[in-house]
C-alpha positions as CSV (number, residue, x, y, z in Angstrom):
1,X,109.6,157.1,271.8
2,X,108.1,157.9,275.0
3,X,110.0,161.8,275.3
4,X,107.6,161.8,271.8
5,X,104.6,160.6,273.9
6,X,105.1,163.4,276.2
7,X,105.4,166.6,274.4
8,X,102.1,165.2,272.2
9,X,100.3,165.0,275.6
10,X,101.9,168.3,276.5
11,X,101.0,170.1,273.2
12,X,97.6,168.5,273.5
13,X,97.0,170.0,277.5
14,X,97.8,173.4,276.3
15,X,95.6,176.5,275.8
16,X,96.0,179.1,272.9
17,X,97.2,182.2,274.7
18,X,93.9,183.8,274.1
19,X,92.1,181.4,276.1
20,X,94.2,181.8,279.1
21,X,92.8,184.3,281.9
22,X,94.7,185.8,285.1
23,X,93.6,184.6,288.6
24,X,93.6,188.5,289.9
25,X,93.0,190.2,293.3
26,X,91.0,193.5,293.6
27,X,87.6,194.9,294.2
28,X,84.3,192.2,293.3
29,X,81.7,194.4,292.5
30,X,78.3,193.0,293.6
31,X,75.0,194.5,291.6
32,X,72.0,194.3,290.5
33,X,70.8,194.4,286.7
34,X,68.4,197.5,286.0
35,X,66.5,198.2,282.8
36,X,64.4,201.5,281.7
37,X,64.5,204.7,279.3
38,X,65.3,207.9,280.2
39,X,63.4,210.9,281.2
40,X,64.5,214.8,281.6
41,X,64.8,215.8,284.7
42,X,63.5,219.5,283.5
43,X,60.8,219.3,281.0
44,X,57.7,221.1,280.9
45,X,54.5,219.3,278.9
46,X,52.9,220.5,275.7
47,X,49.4,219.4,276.0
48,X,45.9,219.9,273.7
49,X,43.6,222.4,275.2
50,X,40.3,220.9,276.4
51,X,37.8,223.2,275.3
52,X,34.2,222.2,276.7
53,X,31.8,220.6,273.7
54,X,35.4,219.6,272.2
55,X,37.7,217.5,274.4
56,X,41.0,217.4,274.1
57,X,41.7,215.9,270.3
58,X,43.0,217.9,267.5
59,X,44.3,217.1,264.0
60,X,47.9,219.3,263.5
61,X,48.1,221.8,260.8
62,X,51.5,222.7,261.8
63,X,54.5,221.7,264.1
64,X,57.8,222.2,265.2
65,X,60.3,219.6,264.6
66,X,61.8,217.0,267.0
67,X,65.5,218.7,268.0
68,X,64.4,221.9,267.6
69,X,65.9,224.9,269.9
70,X,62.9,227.2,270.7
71,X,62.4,230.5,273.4
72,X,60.3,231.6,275.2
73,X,56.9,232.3,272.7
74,X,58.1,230.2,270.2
75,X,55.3,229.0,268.1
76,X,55.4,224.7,269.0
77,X,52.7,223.2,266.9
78,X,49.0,225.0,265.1
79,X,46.1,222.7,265.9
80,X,42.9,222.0,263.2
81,X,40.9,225.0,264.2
82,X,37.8,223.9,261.6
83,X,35.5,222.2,264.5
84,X,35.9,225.5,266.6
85,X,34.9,227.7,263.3
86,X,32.0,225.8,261.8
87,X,30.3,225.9,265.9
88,X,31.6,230.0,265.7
89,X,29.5,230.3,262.4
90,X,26.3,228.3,263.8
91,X,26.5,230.5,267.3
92,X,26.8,233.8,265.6
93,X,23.9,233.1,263.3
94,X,22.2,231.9,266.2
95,X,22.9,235.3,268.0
96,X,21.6,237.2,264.8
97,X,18.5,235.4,264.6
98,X,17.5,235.3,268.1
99,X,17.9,239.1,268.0
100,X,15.5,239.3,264.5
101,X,13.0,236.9,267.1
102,X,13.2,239.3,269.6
103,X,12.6,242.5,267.8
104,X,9.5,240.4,266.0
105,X,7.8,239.2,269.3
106,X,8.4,242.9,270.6
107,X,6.5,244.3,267.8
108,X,3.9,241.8,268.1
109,X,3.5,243.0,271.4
110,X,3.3,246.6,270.5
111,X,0.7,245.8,268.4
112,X,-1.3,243.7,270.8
113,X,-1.1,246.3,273.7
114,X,-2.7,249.0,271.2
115,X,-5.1,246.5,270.3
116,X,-6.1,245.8,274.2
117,X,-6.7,249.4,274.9
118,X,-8.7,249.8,272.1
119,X,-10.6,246.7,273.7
120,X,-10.3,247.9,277.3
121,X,-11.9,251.5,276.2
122,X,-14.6,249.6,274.5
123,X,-15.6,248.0,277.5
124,X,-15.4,250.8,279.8
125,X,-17.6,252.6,277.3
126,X,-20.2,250.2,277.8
127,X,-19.5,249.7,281.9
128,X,-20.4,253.7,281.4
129,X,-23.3,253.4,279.8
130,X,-24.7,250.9,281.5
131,X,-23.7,252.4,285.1
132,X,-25.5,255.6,283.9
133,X,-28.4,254.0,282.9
134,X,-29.3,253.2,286.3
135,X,-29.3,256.1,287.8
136,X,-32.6,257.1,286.1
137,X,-35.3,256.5,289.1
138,X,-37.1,253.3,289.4
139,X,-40.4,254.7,289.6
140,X,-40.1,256.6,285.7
141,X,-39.2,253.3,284.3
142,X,-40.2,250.3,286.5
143,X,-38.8,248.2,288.7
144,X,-38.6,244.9,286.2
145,X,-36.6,247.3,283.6
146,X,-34.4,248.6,286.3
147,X,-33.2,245.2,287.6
148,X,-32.5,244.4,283.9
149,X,-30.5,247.5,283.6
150,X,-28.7,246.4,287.0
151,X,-27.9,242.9,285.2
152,X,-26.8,244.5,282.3
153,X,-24.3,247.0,284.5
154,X,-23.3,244.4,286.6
155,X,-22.2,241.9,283.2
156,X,-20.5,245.5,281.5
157,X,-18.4,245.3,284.7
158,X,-17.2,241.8,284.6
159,X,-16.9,242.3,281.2
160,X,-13.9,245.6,281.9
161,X,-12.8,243.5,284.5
162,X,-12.0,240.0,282.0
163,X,-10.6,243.1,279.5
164,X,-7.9,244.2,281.4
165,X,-7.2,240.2,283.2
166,X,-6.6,239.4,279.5
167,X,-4.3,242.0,278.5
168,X,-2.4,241.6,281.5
169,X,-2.0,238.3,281.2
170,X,-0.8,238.3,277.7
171,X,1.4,241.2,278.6
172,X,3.3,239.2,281.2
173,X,3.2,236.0,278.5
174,X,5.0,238.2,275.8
175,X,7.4,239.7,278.4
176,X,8.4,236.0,279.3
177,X,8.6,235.0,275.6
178,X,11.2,238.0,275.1
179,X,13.0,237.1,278.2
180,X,13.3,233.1,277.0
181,X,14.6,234.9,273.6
182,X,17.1,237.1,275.1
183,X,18.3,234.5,277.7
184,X,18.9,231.9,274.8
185,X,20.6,234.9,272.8
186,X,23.0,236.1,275.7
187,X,24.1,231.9,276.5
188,X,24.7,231.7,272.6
189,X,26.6,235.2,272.9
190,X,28.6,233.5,276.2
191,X,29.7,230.5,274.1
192,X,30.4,232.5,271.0
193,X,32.8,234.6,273.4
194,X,34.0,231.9,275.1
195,X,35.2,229.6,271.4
196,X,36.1,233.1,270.4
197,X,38.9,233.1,273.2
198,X,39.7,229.5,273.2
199,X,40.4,229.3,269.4
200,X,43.9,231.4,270.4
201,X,44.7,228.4,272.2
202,X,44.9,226.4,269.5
203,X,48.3,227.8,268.3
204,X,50.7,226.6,271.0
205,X,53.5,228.2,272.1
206,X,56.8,227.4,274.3
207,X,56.3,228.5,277.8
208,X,60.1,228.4,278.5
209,X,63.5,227.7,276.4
210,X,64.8,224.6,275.6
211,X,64.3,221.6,273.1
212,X,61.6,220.0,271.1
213,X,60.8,216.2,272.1
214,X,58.2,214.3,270.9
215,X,56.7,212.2,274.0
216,X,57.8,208.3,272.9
217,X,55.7,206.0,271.8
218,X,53.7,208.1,269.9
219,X,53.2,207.9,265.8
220,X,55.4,210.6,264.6
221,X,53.8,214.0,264.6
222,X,53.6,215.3,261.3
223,X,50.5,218.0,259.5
224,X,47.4,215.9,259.8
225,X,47.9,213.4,262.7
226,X,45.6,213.8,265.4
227,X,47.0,214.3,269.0
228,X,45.7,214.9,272.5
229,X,47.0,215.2,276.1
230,X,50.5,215.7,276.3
231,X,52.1,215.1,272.6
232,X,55.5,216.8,273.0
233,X,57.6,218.4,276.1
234,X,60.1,221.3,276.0
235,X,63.0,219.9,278.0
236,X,66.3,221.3,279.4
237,X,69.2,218.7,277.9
238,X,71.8,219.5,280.2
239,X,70.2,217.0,282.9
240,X,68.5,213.5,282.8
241,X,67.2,211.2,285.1
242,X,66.6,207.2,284.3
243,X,63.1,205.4,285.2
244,X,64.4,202.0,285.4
245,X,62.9,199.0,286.9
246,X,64.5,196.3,288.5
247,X,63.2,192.7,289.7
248,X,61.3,192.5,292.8
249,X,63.3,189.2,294.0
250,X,66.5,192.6,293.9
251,X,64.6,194.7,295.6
252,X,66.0,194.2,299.2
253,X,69.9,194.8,298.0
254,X,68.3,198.1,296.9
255,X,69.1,201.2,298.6
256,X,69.0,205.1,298.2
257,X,72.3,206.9,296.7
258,X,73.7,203.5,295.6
259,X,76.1,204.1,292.4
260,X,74.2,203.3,289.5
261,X,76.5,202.6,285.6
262,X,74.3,202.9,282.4
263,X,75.1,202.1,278.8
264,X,72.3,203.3,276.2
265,X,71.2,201.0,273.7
266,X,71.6,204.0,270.7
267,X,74.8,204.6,272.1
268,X,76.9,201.7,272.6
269,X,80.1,202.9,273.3
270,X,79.0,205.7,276.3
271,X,78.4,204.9,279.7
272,X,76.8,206.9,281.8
273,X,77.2,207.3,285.7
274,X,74.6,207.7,288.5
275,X,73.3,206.8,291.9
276,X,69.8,205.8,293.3
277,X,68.0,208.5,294.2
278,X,63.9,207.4,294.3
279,X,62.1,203.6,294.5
280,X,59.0,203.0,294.5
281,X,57.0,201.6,297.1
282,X,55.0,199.2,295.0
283,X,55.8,196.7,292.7
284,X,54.3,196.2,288.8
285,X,53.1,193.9,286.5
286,X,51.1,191.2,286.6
287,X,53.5,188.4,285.4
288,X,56.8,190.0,285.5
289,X,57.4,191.8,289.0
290,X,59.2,194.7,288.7
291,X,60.0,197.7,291.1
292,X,60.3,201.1,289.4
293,X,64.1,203.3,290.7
294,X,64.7,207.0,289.9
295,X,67.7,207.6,288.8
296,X,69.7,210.4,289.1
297,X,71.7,211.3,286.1
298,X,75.7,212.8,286.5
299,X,76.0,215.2,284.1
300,X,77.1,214.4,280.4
301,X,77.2,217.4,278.4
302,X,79.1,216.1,275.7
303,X,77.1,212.7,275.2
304,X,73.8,213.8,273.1
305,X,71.4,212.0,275.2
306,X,67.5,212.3,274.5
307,X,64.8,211.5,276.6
308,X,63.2,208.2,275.4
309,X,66.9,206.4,275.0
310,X,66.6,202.7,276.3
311,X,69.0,201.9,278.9
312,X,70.6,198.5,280.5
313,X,73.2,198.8,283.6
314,X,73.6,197.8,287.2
315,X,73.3,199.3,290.5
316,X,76.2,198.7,292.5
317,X,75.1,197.0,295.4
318,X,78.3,196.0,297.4
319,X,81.9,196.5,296.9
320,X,84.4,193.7,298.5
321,X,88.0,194.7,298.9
322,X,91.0,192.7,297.7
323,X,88.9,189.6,296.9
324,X,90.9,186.9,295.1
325,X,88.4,186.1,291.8
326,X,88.4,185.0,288.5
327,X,85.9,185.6,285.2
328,X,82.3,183.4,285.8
329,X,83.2,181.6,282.7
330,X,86.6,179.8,283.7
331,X,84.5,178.1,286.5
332,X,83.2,174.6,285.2
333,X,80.6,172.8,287.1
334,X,81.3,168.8,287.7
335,X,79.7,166.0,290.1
336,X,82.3,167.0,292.5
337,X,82.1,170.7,292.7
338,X,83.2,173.4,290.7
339,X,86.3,173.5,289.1
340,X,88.9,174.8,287.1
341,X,91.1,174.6,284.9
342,X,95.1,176.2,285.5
343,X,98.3,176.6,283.5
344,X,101.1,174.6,284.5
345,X,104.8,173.6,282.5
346,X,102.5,170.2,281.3
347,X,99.6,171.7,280.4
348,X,96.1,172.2,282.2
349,X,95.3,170.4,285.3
350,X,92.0,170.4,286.9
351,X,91.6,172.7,290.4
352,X,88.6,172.0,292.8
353,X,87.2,175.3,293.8
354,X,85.9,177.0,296.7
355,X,83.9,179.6,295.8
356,X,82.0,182.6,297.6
357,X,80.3,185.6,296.4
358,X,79.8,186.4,292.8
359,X,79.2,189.6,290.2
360,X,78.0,188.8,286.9
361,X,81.3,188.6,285.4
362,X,83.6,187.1,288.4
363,X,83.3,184.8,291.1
364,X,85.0,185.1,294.0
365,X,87.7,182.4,295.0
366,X,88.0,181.0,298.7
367,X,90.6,178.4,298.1
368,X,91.7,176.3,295.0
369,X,93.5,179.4,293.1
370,X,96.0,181.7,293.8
371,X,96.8,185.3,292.9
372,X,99.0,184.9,289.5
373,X,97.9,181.2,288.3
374,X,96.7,181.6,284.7
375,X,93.4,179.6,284.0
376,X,91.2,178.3,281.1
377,X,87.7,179.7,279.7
378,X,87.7,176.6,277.5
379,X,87.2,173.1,279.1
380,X,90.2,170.8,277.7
């Protein structure tokens, strides 16, 4: 009866196999979690012109799909060109009739100058006349007729004089006139030449080879959405660099060329290799504190990364050498300390731990354990 008593107890103590963990000795791997997306490190920006009357906002007519291998002069996307062409119309018919203005007023003016010297001639008839008339001696007609024909010589003289003040002065008001018309013709001329040039810019090409990416976060770009400021890059895929972010409370542990190991959310099974090579000076957010890390990228050519891809990882920020440790989860928390759980011929008896450093994944083990021992990640 009681050899019975003792294998039930025994069979009861013991772990499946799969629950059952080595007590190891090797490197513990200290680190720091890091979050972020990645970026190309050589890209060059496809941006809306900003044309002056216009901004920078443009429906698409055309575009060049995400993925898509261009060269140099590639055509990348066709902007709405309708805004530009309906001012192009008004300023050419503006052009056209300013010009029909101008060769009115100047034959208006024509006109009035041929009139004036008819007027002008008039009065220096009559300043003649007048001025001839007294020169006949005062004695043959009397000195009360000759101051009258004085008066009258001296009013035919202010008379020639008003003539001509008027014609000039209607001469120099129809020369300003003209100018104002051909000033607002040559501006509307200016502009016409100037929408003239920047509708070209409105079909977009690729200033260098490489690949089509859409810039994230954007609605797709299909024929009719409207885009501005940069809307798409041209990007080398042959080298990436992450912009992650790490918590502020990290930031100390941080430091530059520290290895960095990524796995990308859209591809699970790759992971991707780096070391610190930027951090930011100021930390952001307003609840969340973050610090932003460049990352520099080792190459991958055969993983098909694309700027955008959400990553998680670590930065690696101490390596200890043959540390005795075990996983985070076979270490069980009591009143009296941590503990766990080891492997022996009658089953699973409880170990009080010393602990030191830890990873996420393993703890490092001071005293309790020892290289070998087999322990539980399931609490009897």
């Amino acid at each position: 009866m009681k050899a019975w008593w003792l294998i039930a107890l025994a069979c009861a103590c013991t772990e499946p196999a799969g629950e059952l963990v080595d007590v190891t000795r090797g490197d513990l791997v200290l680190a720091v979690d890091v979050t972020g997306q990645l970026a190309a490190a050589d890209s060059t920006d496809i941006k809306t012109p900003t044309i002056s009357g216009f901004g920078d906002s443009y429906a698409l007519t055309e575009v060049a799909l995400e993925g898509t291998e261009v060269k140099v002069g590639d055509a990348l996307a066709t902007l709405d060109p309708s805004a530009l062409a309906r001012e192009l119309d008004s300023l050419r018919f503006q052009v056209t009739q300013t010009q029909t203005f101008v060769d009115a007023r100047r034959v208006q003016s024509a006109a009035t100058r041929r009139f004036e010297a008819l007027v002008q001639l008039q009065a220096e008839g009559i300043a003649w006349r007048t001025a001839t008339a007294i020169q006949v001696p005062v004695d043959l007609v009397g000195t009360l007729e000759m101051r009258n024909l004085e008066l009258e010589d001296e009013e035919a003289k202010l008379g020639l004089q008003q003539v001509k003040l008027d014609a000039a002065e209607a001469q120099r008001a129809d020369a300003m006139a003209i100018e104002r018309l051909l000033d607002d013709r040559a501006n509307a001329q200016r502009r016409f030449d100037e929408l003239t040039r920047n509708l070209q810019r409105l079909t977009l090409t690729s200033p260098r080879a490489g690949t089509v990416i859409y810039v994230p976060g954007r609605d797709p770009l299909k024929v009719g959405v409207s885009v501005n400021d940069t809307f798409m890059t041209v990007v080398g895929l042959g080298s990436m660099i992450g912009d992650g972010a790490v918590d502020e409370v990290d930031i100390a542990r941080i430091a530059l060329h520290q290895p960095v190991m990524l796995r990308v959310d859209a591809l699970a099974d790759v992971q991707l290799h780096g070391t610190v090579a930027e951090i930011a000076a100021s930390v952001l957010g307003d609840t969340i504190h973050t610090v932003k890390l460049e990352i520099a990228i080792d190459a991958a050519k055969t993983v098909p990364l694309r700027p955008g891809m959400r990553f998680r990882g670590q930065v690696e920020t101490e390596r200890l050498h043959d540390v005795l440790q075990i996983p985070a989860e076979a270490v069980f928390v009591t009143p009296d300390g941590p503990v766990a759980y080891r492997e022996t011929r009658a089953g699973l008896e409880r170990v009080p731990l010393e602990l030191g450093r830890s990873s996420t994944e393993s703890i490092e083990v001071k005293s309790g354990l020892a290289a070998g021992d087999r322990i539980s990640r399931v609490a009897p």
